[in-house]
C-alpha positions in Angstrom: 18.4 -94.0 -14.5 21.2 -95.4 -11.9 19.9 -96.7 -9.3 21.0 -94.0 -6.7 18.8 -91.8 -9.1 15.8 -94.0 -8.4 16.1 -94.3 -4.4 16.9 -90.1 -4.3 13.3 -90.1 -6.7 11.6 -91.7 -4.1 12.9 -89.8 -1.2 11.8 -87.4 -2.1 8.7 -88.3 -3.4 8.4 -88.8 0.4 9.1 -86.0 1.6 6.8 -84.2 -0.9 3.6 -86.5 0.6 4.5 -85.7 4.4 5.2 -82.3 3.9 2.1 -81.4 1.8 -0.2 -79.1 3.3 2.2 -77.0 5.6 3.5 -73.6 5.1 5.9 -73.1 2.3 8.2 -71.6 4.6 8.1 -75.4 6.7 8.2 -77.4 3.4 11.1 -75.8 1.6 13.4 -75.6 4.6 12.8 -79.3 5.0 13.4 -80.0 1.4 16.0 -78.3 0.9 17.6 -80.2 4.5 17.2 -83.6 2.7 18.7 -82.4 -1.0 21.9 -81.2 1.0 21.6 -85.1 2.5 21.1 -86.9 -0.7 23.7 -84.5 -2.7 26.4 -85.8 0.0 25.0 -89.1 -0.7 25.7 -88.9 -4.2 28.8 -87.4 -4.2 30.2 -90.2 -2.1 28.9 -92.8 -5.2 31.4 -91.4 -7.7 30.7 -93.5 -11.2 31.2 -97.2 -9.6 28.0 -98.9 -9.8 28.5 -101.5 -7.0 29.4 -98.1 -4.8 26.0 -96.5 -6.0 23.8 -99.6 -5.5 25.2 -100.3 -2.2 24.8 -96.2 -1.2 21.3 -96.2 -2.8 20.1 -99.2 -0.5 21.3 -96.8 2.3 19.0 -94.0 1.2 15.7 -96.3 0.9 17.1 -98.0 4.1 17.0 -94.4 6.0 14.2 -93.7 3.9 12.0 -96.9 5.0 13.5 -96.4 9.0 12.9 -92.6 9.1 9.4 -92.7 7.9 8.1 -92.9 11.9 9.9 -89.8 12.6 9.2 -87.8 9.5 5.4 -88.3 10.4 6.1 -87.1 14.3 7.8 -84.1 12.4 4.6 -83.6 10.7 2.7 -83.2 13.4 4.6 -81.2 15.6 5.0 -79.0 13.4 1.4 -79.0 11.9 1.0 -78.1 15.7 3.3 -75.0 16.1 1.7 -74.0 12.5 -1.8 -74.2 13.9 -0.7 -72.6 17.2 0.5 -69.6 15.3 -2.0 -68.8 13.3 -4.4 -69.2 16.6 -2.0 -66.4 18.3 -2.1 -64.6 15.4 -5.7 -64.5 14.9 -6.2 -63.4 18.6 -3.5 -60.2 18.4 -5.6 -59.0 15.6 -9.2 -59.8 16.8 -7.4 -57.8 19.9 -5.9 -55.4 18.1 -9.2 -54.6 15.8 -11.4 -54.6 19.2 -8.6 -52.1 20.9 -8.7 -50.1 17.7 -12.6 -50.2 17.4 -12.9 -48.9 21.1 -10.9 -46.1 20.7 -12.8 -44.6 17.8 -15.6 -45.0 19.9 -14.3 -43.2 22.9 -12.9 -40.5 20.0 -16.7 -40.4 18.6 -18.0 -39.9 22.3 -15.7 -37.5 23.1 -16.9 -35.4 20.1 -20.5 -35.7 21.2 -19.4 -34.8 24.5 -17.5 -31.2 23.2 -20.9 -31.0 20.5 -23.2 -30.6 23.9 -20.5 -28.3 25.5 -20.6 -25.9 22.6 -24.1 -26.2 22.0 -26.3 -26.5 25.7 -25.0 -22.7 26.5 -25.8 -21.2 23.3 -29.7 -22.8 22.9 -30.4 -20.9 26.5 -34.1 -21.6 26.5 -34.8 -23.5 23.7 -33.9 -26.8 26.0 -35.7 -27.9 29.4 -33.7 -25.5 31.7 -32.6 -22.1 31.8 -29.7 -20.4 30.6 -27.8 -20.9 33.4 -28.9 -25.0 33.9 -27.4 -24.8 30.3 -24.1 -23.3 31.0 -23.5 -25.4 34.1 -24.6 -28.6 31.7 -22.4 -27.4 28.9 -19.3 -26.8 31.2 -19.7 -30.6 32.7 -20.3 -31.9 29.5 -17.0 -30.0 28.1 -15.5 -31.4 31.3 -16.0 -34.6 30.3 -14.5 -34.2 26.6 -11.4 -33.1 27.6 -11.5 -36.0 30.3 -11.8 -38.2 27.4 -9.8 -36.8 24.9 -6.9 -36.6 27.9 -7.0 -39.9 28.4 -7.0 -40.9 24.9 -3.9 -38.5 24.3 -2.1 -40.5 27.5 -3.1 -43.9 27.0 -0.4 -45.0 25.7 2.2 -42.6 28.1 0.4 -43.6 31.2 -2.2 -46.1 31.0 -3.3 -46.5 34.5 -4.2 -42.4 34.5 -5.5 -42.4 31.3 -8.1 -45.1 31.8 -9.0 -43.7 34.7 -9.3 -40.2 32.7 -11.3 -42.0 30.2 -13.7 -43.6 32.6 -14.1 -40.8 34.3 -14.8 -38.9 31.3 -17.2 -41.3 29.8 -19.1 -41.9 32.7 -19.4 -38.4 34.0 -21.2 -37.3 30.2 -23.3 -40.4 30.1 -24.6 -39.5 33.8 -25.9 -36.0 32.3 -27.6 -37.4 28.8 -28.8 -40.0 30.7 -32.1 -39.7 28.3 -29.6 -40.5 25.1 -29.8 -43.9 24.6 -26.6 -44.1 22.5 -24.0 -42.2 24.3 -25.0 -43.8 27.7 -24.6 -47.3 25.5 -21.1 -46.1 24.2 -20.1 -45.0 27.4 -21.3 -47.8 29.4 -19.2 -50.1 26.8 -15.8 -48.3 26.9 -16.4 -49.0 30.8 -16.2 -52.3 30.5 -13.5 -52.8 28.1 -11.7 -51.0 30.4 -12.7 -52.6 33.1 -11.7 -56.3 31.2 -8.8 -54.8 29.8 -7.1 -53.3 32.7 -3.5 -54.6 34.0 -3.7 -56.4 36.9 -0.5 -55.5 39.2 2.6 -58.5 39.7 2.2 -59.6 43.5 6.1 -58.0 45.1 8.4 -60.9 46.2 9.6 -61.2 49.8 
């Protein structure tokens, strides 16, 4: 083994130890930096030994000198890593709540359209009469199309389809008041969007 051999060996031996634990992606691209470094390295040795002993002191010289800065590398981007897996654990923990809310509002709109079809047809078989039954199916039915509406539009035109879908919600969860879990579903799409809503850019003078 030449001695250029021996100081490339424990380059990157090196760069193997600082780089362990990162994402392939940061480890190969930095790998593959230094062999481009230490090929031109070799290269410039030729087959004279003096030339190859003096150029491998070089290596373990930059080696030895850049050792400080390979660490700072480390970190920084051991940082960035950590930083994007943070952001992309937040988009999906986002994504999976935005997703879980609108099945919910889909699921409450159903229940909403159930009641419409339903309150008409049981006439006296509930609390009121038949027409306390019509008038409660035809708010309830109100309130699904609200909801469905606004689910349809949310992504068109937010602002009027969360205000479609509050509506909505909150107008069928006013009437089943005595539901427990409707009011609870609607009373939790009102919040989310409520928390969720976009807050408008102050105008410059």
């Amino acid at each position: 083994m030449s001695s250029i051999d021996l100081a490339v060996g424990l380059t990157r031996a090196w760069v193997r130890v600082y780089t362990r634990g990162l994402p392939a992606e940061e480890r190969t691209a930095r790998r593959a930096e230094l062999d481009a470094d230490l090929w031109e390295h070799a290269h410039d040795a030729g087959n004279e030994s003096r030339r190859q002993v003096r150029i491998a002191l070089e290596v373990v010289e930059r080696l030895v000198a850049g050792m400080p800065a390979d660490i700072s590398w480390r970190r920084e981007a051991k940082r960035g890593w950590r930083a994007r897996v943070e952001q992309g654990s937040r988009s999906m923990l986002s994504m999976t709540k935005k997703h879980g809310m609108i099945a919910l509002t889909g699921a409450l709109g159903l229940w909403y359209l159930f009641i419409a079809v339903t309150a008409p047809l049981s006439g006296d078989d509930w609390t009121g009469g038949t027409r306390e039954m019509l008038t409660f199916g035809l708010v309830c039915g109100i309130a699904a199309i609200l909801v469905f509406t606004g689910l349809v539009r949310l992504r068109k035109s937010k602002r009027w389809a969360r205000t479609m879908l509050g509506i909505g919600a909150v107008m069928g969860a006013v009437f089943t008041f005595w539901i427990v879990v409707p009011v609870v579903a609607a009373l939790a799409i009102l919040i989310w969007l409520l928390v969720t809503r976009e807050r408008r850019t102050p105008a410059h003078a």
